[in-house]
C-alpha positions as CSV (number, residue, x, y, z in Angstrom):
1,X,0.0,0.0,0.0
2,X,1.5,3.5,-0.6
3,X,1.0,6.8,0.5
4,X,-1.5,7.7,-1.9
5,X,-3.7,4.7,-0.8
6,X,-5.0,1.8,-3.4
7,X,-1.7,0.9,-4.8
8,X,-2.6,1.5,-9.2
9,X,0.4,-1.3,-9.9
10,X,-0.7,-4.3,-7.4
11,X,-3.6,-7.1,-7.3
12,X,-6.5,-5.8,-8.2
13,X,-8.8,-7.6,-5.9
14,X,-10.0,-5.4,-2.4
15,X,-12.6,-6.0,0.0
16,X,-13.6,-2.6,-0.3
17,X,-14.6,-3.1,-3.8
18,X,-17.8,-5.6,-2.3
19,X,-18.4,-3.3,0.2
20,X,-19.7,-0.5,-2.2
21,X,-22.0,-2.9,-3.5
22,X,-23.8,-1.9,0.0
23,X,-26.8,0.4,-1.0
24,X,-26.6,3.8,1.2
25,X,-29.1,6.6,1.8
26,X,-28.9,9.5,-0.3
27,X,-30.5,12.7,0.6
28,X,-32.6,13.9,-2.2
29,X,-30.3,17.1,-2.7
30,X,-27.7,15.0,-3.1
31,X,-28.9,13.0,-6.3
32,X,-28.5,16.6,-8.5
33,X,-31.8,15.8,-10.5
34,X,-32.3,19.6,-10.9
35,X,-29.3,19.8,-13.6
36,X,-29.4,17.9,-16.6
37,X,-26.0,17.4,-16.6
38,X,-24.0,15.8,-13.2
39,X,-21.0,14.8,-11.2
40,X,-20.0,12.8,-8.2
41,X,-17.6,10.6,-6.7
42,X,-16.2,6.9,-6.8
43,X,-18.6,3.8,-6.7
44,X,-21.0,5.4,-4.1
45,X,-21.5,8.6,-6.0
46,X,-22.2,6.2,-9.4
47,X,-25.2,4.3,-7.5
48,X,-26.4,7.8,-5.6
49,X,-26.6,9.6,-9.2
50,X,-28.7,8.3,-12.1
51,X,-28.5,10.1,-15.5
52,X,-29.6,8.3,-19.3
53,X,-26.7,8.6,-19.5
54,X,-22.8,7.9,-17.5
55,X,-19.1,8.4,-17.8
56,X,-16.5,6.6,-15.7
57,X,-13.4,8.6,-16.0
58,X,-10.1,6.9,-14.3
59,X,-7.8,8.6,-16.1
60,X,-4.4,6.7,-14.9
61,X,-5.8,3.4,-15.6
62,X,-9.0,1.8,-16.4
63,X,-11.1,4.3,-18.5
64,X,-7.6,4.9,-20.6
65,X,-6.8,1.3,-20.6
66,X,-10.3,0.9,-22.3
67,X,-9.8,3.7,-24.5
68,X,-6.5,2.3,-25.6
69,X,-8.3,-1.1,-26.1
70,X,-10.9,-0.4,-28.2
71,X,-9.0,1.7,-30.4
72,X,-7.7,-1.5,-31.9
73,X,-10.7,-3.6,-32.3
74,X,-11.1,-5.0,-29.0
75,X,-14.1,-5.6,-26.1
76,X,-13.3,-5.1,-22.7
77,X,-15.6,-6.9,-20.5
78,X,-15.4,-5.1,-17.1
79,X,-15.3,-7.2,-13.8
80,X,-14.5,-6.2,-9.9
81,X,-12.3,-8.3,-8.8
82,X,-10.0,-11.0,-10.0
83,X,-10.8,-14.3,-8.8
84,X,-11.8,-17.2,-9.4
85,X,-15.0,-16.1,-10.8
86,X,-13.1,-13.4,-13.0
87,X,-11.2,-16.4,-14.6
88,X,-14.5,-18.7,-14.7
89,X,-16.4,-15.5,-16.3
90,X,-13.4,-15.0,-19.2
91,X,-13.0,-18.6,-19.9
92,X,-16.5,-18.6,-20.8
93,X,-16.3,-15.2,-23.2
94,X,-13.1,-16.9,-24.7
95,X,-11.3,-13.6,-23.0
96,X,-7.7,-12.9,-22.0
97,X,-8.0,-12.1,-18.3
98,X,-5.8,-8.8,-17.1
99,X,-3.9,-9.5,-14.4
100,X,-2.0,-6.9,-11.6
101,X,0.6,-4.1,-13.7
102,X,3.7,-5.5,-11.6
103,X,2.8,-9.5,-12.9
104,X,2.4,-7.7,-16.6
105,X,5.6,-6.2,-16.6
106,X,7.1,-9.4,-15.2
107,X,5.4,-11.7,-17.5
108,X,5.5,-10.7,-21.4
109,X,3.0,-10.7,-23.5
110,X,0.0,-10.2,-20.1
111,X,-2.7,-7.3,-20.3
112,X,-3.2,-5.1,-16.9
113,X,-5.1,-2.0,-16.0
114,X,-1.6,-0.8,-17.8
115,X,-2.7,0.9,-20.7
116,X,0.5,-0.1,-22.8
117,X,-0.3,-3.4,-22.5
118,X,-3.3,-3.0,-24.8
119,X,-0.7,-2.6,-27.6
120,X,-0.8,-5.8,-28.8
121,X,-4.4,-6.5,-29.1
122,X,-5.8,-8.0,-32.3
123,X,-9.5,-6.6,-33.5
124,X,-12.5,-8.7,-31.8
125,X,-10.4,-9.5,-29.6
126,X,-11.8,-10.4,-25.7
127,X,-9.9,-8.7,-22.6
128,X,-11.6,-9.0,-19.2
129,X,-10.7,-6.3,-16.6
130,X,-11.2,-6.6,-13.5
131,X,-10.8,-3.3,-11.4
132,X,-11.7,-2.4,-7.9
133,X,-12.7,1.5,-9.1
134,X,-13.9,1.7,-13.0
135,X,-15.4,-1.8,-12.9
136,X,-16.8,-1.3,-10.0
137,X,-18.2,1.8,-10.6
138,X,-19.3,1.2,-14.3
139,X,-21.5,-2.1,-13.1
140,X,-22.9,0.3,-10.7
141,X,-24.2,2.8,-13.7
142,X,-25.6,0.0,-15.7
143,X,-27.4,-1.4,-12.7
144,X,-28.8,2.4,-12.3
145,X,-30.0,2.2,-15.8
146,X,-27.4,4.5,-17.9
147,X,-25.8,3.6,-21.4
148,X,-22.2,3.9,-19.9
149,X,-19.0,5.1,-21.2
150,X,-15.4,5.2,-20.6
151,X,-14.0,8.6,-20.9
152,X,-10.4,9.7,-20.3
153,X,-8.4,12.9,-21.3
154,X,-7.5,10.8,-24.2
155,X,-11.1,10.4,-25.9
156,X,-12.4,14.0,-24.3
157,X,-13.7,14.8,-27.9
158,X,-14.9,11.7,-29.2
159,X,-17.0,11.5,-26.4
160,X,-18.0,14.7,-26.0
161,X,-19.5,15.3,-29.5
162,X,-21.3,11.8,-29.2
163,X,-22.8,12.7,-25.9
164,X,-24.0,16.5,-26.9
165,X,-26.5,15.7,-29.6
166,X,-28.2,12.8,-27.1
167,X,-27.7,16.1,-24.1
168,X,-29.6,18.3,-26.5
169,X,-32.5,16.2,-27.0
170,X,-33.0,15.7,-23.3
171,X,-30.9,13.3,-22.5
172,X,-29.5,13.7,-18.5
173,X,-25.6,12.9,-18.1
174,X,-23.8,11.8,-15.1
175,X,-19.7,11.6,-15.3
176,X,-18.4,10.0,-12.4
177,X,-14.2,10.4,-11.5
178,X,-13.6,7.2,-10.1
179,X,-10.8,8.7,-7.4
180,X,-8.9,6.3,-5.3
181,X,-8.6,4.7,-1.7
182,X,-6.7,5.2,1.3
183,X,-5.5,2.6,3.3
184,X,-9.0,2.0,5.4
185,X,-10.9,1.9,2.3
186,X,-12.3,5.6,2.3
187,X,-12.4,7.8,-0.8
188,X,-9.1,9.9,-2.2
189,X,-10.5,12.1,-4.7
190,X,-7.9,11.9,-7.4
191,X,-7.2,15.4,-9.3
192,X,-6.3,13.3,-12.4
193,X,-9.7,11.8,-12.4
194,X,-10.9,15.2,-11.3
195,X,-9.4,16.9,-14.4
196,X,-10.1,14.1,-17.0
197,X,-14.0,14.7,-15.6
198,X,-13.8,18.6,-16.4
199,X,-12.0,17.8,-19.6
200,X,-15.5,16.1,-20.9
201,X,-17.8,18.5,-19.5
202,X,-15.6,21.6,-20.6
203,X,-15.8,20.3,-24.2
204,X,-19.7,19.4,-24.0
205,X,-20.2,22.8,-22.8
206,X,-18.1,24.4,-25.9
207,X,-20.9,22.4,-27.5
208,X,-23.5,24.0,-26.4
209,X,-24.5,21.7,-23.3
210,X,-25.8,23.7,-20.4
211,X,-27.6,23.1,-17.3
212,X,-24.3,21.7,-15.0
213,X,-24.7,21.0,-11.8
214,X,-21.8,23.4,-9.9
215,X,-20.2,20.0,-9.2
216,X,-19.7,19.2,-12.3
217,X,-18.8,23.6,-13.0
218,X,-16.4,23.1,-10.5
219,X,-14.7,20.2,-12.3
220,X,-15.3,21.8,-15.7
221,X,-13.5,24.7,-14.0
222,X,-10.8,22.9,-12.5
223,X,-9.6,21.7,-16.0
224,X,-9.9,24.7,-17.2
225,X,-7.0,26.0,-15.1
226,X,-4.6,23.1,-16.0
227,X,-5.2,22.4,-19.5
228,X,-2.3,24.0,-21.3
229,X,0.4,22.1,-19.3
230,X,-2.0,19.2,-17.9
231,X,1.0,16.0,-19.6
232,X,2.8,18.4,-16.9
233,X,0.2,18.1,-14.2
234,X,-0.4,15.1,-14.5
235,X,2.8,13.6,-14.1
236,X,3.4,15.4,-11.0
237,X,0.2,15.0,-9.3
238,X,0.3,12.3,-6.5
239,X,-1.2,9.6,-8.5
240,X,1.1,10.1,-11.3
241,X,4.5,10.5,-9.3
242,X,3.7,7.1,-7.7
243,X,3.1,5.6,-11.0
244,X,6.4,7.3,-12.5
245,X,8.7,5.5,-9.1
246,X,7.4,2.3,-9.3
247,X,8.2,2.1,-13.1
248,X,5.0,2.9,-15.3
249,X,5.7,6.6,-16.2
250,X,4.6,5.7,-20.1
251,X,1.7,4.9,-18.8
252,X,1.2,8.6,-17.3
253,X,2.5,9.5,-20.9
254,X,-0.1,7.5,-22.7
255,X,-2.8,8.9,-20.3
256,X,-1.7,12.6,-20.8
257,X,-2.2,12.3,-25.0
258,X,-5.1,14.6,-24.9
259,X,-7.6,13.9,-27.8
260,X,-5.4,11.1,-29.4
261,X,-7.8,8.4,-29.2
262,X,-10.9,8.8,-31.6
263,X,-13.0,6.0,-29.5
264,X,-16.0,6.5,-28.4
265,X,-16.1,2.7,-25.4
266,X,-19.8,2.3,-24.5
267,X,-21.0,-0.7,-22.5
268,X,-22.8,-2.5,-24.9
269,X,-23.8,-6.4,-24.0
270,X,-21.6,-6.6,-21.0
271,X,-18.4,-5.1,-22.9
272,X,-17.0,-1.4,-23.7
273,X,-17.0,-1.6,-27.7
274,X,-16.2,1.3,-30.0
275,X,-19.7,3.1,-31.3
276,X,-18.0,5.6,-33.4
């Protein structure tokens, strides 16, 4: 475990992930239904807000793994935990199952939450991914009833101008950054997942999208500040100075190439597949 909580390179199977399964009260002020357009945290925020439509945004590893993924033909079946049951559940889709970044590295040729290990994907390809935040929190969204999506700083525009006809027809949106966890399980809200979040809602709103919630203004407004040096930001932000020691800084790379993926993932049939 490391001083930013939920280690990002180790196993990816934590209690905690069952334990937001848990259903919690949620004040009615809470649930933003006054603003078409909304934010909140992490797996608890994902079942509190329902919106037509969601985005997961884990910006230093799941939502940019699937990005990555899905640019070259593949389906990522999201799952959240690896088990026994994740390996019972890929055998049975004929998927590759991802396995922790450290036993990727170690082990050529494995796929992680490491979005460089998606480089050698074939089209049609199956990956299962299990993850304790995005999978976690993008079963939660289907469960609420949303067409989900995987959005990251490096599909901001794809996603974006999908989403902004669907908004202007009445469509609600909820984008969810997934954050982190401390040690005893309880939410770190990640500025990387922060900034990929405003990234989305900044470009919807160049769009012509209106009615934000001020969480999601305040995330809008926090890209805002960063977004001419956010590679910068982003490497040095706690999340990404612990991925950068432990040896994964082209992942932080790969996550920082704003607008270089033209993939729009949505959860279609249990998998993210490219709609675009």
């Amino acid at each position: 475990m490391t001083a930013a909580g939920y280690s990002r390179v180790g196993p990816a199977r934590h209690e905690f992930s069952r334990g937001c399964a848990r259903p919690v009260p949620v004040e009615p002020g809470h649930r933003q239904e006054q603003y078409a357009v909304r934010c909140e945290w992490g797996p608890t925020g994902a079942r509190a807000v329902r919106a037509d439509y969601a985005v997961v945004v884990d910006v230093l590893s799941f939502s940019t793994t699937v990005a990555c993924a899905v640019d070259r033909g593949a389906w990522v079946y999201p799952f959240r935990w690896r088990d026994d049951r994740a390996e019972a559940f890929a055998d049975e889709r004929g998927a590759r199952l991802g396995v922790g970044r450290l036993e990727a590295r170690e082990q050529v040729g494995e796929i992680s939450l490491s979005p460089g290990s998606m480089s050698a994907l074939h089209p049609g390809e199956r990956v299962v991914l299990p993850s304790p935040n995005g999978s976690t929190i993008s079963h939660a969204l289907l469960e609420n009833g949303a067409t989900v999506l995987a959005g990251s700083l490096r599909n901001t525009t794809a996603v974006a101008e999908w989403l902004a006809p669907r908004l202007a027809g009445g469509a609600t949106l909820v984008v969810v950054p997934a954050g982190e966890r401390w040690p005893d399980g309880s939410l770190r809200p990640a500025a990387e997942d922060l900034w990929g979040a405003g990234a989305i809602l900044q470009a919807l709103v160049e769009r012509g999208t209106s009615g934000l919630s001020p969480e999601a203004r305040l995330a809008a407004a926090a890209y805002a500040e960063v977004a001419p040096r956010i590679a910068q930001e982003l490497h040095e932000c706690a999340s990404g100075v612990e991925l950068t020691e432990r040896g994964f800084g082209s992942d932080v790379r790969i996550a920082a190439g704003k607008d270089e993926s033209p993939a729009v993932p949505v959860l279609t049939d249990g998998a993210f597949v490219d709609v675009n």
